[in-house]
Structure formats: structure tokens, C-alpha cells
C-alpha positions as CSV (number, residue, x, y, z in Angstrom):
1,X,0.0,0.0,0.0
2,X,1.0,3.0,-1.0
3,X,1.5,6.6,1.5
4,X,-0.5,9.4,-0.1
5,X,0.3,12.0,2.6
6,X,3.0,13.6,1.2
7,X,1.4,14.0,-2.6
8,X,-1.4,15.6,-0.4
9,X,0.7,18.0,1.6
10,X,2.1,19.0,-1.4
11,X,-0.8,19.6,-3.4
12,X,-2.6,21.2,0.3
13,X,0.7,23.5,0.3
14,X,0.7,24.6,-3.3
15,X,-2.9,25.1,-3.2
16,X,-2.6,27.3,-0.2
17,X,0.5,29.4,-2.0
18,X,-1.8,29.9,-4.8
19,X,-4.0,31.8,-2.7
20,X,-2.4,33.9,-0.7
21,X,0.3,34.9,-3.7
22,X,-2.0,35.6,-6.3
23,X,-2.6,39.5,-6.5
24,X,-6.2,40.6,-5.8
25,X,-8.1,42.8,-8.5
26,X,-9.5,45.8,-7.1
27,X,-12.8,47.3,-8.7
28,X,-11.5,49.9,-11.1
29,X,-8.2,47.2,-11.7
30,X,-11.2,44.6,-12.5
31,X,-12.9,46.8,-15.5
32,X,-11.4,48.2,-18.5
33,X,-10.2,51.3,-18.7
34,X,-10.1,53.7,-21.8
35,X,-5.7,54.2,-22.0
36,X,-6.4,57.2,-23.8
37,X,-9.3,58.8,-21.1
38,X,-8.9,56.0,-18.1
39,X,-12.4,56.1,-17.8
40,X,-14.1,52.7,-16.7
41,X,-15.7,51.6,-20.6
42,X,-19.0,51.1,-20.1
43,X,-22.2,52.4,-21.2
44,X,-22.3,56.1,-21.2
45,X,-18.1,56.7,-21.3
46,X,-17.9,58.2,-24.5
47,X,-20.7,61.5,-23.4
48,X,-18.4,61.3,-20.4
49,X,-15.2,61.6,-22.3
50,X,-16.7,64.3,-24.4
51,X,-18.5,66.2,-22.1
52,X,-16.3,66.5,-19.1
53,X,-13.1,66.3,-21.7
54,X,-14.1,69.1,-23.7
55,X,-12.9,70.8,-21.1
56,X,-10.4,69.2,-18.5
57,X,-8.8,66.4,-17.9
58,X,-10.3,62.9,-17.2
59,X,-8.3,62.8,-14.2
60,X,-10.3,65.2,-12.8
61,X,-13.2,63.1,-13.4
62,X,-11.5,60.1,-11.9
63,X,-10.4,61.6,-8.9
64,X,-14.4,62.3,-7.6
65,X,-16.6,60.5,-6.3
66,X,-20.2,60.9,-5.6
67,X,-24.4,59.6,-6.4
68,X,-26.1,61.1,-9.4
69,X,-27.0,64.0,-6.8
70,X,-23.6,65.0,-6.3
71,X,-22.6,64.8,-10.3
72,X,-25.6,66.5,-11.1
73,X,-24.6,69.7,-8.5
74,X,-21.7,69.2,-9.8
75,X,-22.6,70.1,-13.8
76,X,-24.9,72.2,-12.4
77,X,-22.2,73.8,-10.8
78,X,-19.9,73.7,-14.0
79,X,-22.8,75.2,-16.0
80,X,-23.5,78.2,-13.6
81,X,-20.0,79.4,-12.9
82,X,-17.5,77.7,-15.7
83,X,-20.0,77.9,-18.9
84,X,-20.8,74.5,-19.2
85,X,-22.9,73.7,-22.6
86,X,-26.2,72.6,-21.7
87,X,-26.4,68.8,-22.0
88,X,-29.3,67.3,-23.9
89,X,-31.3,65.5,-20.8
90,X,-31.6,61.8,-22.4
91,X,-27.2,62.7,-22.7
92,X,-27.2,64.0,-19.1
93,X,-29.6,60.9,-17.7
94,X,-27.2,58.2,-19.2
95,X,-24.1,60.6,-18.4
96,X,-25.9,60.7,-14.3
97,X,-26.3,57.0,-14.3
98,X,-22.4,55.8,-15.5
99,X,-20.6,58.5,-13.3
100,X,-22.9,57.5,-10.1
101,X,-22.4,54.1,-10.9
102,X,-18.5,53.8,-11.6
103,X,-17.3,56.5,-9.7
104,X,-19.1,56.3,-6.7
105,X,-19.0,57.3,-3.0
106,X,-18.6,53.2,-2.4
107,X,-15.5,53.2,-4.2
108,X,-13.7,55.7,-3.2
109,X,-10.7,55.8,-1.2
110,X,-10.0,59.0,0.5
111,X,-11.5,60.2,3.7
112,X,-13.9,62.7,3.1
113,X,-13.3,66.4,3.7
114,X,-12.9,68.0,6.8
115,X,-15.4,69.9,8.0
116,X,-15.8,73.9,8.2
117,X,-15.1,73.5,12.1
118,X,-12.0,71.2,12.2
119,X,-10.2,73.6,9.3
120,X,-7.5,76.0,10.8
């Protein structure tokens, strides 16, 4: 009869090097990026890359996070005091829906600002 035990260990220890050595994907690492914009593709990029392109950076873009509430202050925002174009509102509902749902508040990874009364 044969011993098994130390094909087992071996298979039990490269299964368990497997794990614990093989990197992780994160969310944004898991979904492909645009290389020329770095936005997440998915529906509704492109009016992002044209819209919020036309006039800075993607990184910007990237860098926030927020709901469709705080993206929508935030064009509203854009439109009131840096002469945003008006969006067409079927553009602006899909643009809403991929920003709050790629570059959310659940992904982000910054603590949130300070408030007015902890600020020097």
C-alpha cells in the first residue's frame, strides 16, 4: 500500500501558495479602462469623455466620487459658474447614471473632507 500523505501535503501546500500569492483585483483594476481617457468603458463613457473632456482632464473626473446628486450639482455647478454647454437631458440621464455608478461614494478611497469647524 502506498502513502499518499506527502502527494497531499504537497498539493494542500501549493494550493494554499496559490491563494495567498496571487494578486487581488480591485474594482477599477477589474474593468477596462479607456488608455487614452482612463475612464471605466461602459455604457455612457464616451458623453463622459466628451463632455467632461471638452474641457479638463479625465483625471479630474476620476479623482471624484459621488451619487447622481452629487454629479448632477456638480454640472450644475460647472454650468453656472465655468460655462458648461447645456447637456441634452436623455445625454445627461445616461451621463448621471455611469458616473454614479462607476465612480461612486462606495469606491472611493480618501477620507472625506474636513469639516468647516475642524479647518485651521
Amino acid at each position: 500500500m502506498k502513502r499518499r500523505w506527502p502527494r497531499l501535503g504537497i498539493l494542500l501546500w501549493l494550493v494554499l501558495l496559490t491563494m495567498f500569492t496571487t494578486p487581488t483585483l480591485s474594482i477599477a483594476e477589474a474593468q477596462e479602462l479607456d488608455p487614452a481617457t482612463g475612464l471605466v468603458v461602459a455604457e455612457g463613457w464616451e458623453l463622459a469623455a466628451a463632455h467632461c473632456g471638452g474641457c479638463h482632464s479625465h483625471r479630474l473626473v476620476t479623482a471624484q466620487r459621488g451619487d447622481a446628486e452629487f454629479w448632477r450639482n456638480t454640472i450644475r455647478w460647472m454650468q453656472r459658474t465655468q460655462n458648461l454647454w447645456q447637456i441634452p437631458e436623455a445625454q445627461e440621464q445616461v451621463l448621471l447614471a455611469y458616473l454614479a455608478e462607476h465612480y461612486n461614494e462606495a469606491d472611493w478611497g480618501r477620507r472625506p473632507p474636513l469639516p468647516a469647524s475642524q479647518l485651521p
